[in-house]
N, C-alpha and C positions, 0 to 999 in steps of 0.2 A: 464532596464533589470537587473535581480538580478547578484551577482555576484558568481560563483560557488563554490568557499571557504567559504561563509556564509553559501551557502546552503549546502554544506558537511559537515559543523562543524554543523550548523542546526540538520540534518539526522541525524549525526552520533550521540549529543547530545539526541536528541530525544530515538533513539533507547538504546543509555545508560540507561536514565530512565525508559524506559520501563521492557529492559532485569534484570536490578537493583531491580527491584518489582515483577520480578518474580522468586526473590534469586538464580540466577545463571543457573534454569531448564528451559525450554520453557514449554508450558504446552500440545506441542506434545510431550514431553519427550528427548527432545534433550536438549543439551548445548549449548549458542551459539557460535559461530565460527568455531565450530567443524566441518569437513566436514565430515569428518567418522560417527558419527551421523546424521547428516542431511542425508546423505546418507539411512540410516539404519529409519528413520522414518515410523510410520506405518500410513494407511489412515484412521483409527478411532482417532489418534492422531492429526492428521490434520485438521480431521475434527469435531472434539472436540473444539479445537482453534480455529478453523475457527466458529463456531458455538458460543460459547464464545465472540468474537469480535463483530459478526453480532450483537446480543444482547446488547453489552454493548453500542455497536455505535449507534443503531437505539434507545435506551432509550436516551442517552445523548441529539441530536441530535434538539428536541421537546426541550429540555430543558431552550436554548437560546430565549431569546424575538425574534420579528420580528426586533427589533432596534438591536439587536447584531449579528443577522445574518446577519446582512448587514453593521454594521460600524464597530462592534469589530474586532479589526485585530490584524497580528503578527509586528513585527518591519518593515518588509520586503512588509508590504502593505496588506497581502495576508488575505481577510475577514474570517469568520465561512463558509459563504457561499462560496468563492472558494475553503475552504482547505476541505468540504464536496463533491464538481463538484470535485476538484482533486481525491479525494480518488475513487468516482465512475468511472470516466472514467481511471485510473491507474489500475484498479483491473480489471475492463472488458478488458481492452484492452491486461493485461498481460497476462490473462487466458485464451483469446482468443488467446495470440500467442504461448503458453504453449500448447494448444488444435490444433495449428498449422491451425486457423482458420483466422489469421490476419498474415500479415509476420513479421517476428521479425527483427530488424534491424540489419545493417551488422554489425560486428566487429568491434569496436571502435580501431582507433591506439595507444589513451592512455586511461586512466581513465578521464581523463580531458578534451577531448575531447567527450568523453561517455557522462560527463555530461554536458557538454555546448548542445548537443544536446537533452540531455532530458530535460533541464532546457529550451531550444528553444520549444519544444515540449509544455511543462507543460504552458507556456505563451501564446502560441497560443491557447490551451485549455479552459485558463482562460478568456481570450477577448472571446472565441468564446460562452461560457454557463455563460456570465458576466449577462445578461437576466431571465437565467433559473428559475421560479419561483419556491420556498421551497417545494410546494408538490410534485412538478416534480424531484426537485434535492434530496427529499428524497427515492421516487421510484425508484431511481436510484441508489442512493447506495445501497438500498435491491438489486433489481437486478442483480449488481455487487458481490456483496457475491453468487446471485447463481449462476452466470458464475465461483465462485473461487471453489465452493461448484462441481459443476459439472464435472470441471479440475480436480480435486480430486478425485472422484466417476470414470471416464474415464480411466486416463490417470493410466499406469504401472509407480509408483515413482522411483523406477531404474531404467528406461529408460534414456536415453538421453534426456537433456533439447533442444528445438531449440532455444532458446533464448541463446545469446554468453554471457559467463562467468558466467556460472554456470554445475558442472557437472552431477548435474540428476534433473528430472524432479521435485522432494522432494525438494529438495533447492532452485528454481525456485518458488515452491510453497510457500515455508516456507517464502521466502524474498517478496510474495505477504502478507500472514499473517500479517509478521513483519510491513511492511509497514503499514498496516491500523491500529495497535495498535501502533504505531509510532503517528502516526495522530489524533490516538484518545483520547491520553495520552496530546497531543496537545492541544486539543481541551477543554479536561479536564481543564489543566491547565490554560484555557482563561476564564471560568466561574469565 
């Protein structure tokens, strides 16, 4: 089992490089960490980025041999092929709980808890679509962008997020964003 300070300094590193390359602006027009912007995000900026990522991710993704989707990996074990099954099943499943179509889990008591259970989560995931053959796990991450694409088109961004710790549904969103160009900037760097 991985251990949850890898995967946060992971995360957190990832998302550095990412937000670093995009010189300080998100290319919803927010800043990152800002909440008053994330707040204030619009849904053609969302889905500008959102639209942006899908593209860059579904070009990349073809780009890897059959032999590196399946043996290239991170320190951590985790293949082409799982950190592609992660991104789709993390973005449908968020957007789905965003969409208030899946339930979102309860309240974590800490952060570190929060994520030993997402990190529980993200492993059972990955044994479970350990199978998943490339064409399948690529129609699925399209797919997943348009569950994210749709959340976005739906859902009032000021609203309240259901998902805990976040406070509107735009930041909720935006940390779905972030997340797949996280992964993707990942993925990049494994070529």
């Amino acid at each position: 089992m991985l251990l949850v300070g890898k995967l946060e300094r992971q995360e957190r590193q990832s998302m550095d490089q990412t937000q670093a390359r995009l010189s300080g602006t998100l290319p919803c027009g927010c800043t990152p960490d800002n909440w008053e912007d994330r707040m204030s995000v619009t849904k053609d900026g969302l889905l500008g980025w959102l639209e942006q990522e899908r593209e860059a991710t579904l070009a990349l993704l073809p780009r890897f041999s059959d032999e590196q989707w399946a043996k290239l990996a991170r320190e951590d074990g985790w293949t082409v092929h799982d950190i592609a099954v992660h991104m789709a099943t993390s973005n449908y499943g968020l957007a789905g709980m965003a969409l208030g179509e899946i339930p979102a889990p309860p309240p974590a008591e800490s952060r570190k808890a929060m994520m030993a259970s997402i990190d529980q989560i993200n492993e059972t995931m990955r044994a479970r679509h350990q199978s998943l053959p490339r064409e399948k796990t690529m129609q699925r991450v399209g797919g997943a962008f348009d569950q994210v694409r749709r959340a976005i088109e739906t859902l009032d961004l000021a609203g309240p997020s259901l998902y805990p710790g976040f406070p509107n549904t735009a930041a909720l969103i935006q940390m779905i964003v972030g997340h797949s160009a996280s992964h993707r900037a990942e993925l990049e760097a494994m070529l």
